[in-house]
C-alpha positions as semicolon CSV with decimal commas, in nm:
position;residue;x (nm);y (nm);z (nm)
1;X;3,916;2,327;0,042
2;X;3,675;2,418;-0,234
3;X;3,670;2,008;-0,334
4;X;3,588;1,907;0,026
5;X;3,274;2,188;0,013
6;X;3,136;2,017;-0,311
7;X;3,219;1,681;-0,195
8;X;3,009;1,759;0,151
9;X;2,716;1,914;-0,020
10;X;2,694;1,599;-0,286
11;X;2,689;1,390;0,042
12;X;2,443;1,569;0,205
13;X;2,228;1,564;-0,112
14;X;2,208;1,198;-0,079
15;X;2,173;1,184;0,279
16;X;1,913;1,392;0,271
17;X;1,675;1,216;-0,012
18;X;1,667;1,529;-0,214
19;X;1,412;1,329;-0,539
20;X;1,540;1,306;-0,846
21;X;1,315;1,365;-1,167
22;X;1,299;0,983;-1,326
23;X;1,276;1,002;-1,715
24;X;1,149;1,373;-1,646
25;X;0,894;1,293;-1,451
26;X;0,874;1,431;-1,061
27;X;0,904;1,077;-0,830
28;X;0,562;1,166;-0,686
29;X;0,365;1,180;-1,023
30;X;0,482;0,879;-1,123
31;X;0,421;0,710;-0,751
32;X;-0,003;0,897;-0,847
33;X;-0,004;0,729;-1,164
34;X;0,098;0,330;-1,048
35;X;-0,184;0,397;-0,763
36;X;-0,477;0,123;-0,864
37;X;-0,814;0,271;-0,851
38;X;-1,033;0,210;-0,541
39;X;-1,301;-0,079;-0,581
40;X;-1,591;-0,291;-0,334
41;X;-1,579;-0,567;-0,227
42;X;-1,755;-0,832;0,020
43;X;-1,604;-1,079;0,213
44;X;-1,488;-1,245;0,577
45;X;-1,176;-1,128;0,722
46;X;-0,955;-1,393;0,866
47;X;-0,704;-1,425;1,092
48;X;-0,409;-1,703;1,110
49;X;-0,128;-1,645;1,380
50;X;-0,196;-1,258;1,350
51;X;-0,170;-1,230;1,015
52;X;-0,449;-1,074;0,871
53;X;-0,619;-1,195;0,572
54;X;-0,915;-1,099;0,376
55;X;-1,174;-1,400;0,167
56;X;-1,418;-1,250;-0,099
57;X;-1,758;-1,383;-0,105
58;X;-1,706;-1,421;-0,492
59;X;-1,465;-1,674;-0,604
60;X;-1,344;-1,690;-0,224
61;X;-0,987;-1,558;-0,317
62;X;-0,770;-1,463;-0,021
63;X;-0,590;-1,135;-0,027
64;X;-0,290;-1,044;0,193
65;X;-0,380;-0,698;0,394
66;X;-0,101;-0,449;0,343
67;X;-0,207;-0,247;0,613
68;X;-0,391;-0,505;0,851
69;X;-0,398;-0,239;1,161
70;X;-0,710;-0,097;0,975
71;X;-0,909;-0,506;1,009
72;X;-0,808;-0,617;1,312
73;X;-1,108;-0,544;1,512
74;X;-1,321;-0,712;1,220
75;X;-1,171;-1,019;1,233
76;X;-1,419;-1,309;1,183
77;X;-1,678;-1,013;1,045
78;X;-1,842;-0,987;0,727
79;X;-1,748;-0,695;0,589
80;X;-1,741;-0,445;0,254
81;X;-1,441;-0,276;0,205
82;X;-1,302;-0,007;-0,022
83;X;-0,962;-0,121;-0,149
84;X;-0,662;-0,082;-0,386
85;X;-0,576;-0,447;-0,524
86;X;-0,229;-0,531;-0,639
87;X;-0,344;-0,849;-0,802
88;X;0,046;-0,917;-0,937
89;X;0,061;-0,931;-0,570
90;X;-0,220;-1,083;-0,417
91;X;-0,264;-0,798;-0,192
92;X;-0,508;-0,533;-0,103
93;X;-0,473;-0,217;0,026
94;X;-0,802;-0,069;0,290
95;X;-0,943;0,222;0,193
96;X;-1,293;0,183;0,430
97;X;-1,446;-0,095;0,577
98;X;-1,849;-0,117;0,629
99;X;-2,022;-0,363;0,874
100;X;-2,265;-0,541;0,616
């Protein structure tokens, strides 16, 4: 009876999510530290078959939104935005967006 206790609790442990420290770090400090610092730029958002895009006025690189809710009333704008970038990924995450 005592092994079926343990065994229950170790399932609901990971069931549950409990975090696990990761090289003795807490999961969310490490999540703070990979977090890319906020920068400006300018640029046109686009829009292709719903998918949201975003074209800088310098160098004219495309970015893929990762959270394209925060754009889609812009679409077609020209617009300065606050962002994230993940340029391993090509993406950018919204902070703001300003009307230029």
């Amino acid at each position: 009876m005592k092994k079926l206790h343990i065994a229950v609790l170790a399932l609901l442990a990971a069931t549950l999510g409990i975090p696990v420290p990761a090289h003795g770090k807490p999961r969310q400090a490490a999540q703070d530290e990979a977090k890319p610092e906020v920068t400006d730029i300018k640029g046109t958002v686009k829009s292709n078959d719903g998918k949201i895009t975003f074209v800088t006025d310098e160098g004219g690189k495309s970015w893929d939104v990762m959270n394209p809710e925060v754009l889609r009333n812009h679409v077609d704008h020209h617009v300065q935005l606050s962002v994230q970038t993940y340029p391993d990924k090509g993406q950018i995450r919204v902070v703001t967006v300003t009307m230029i």
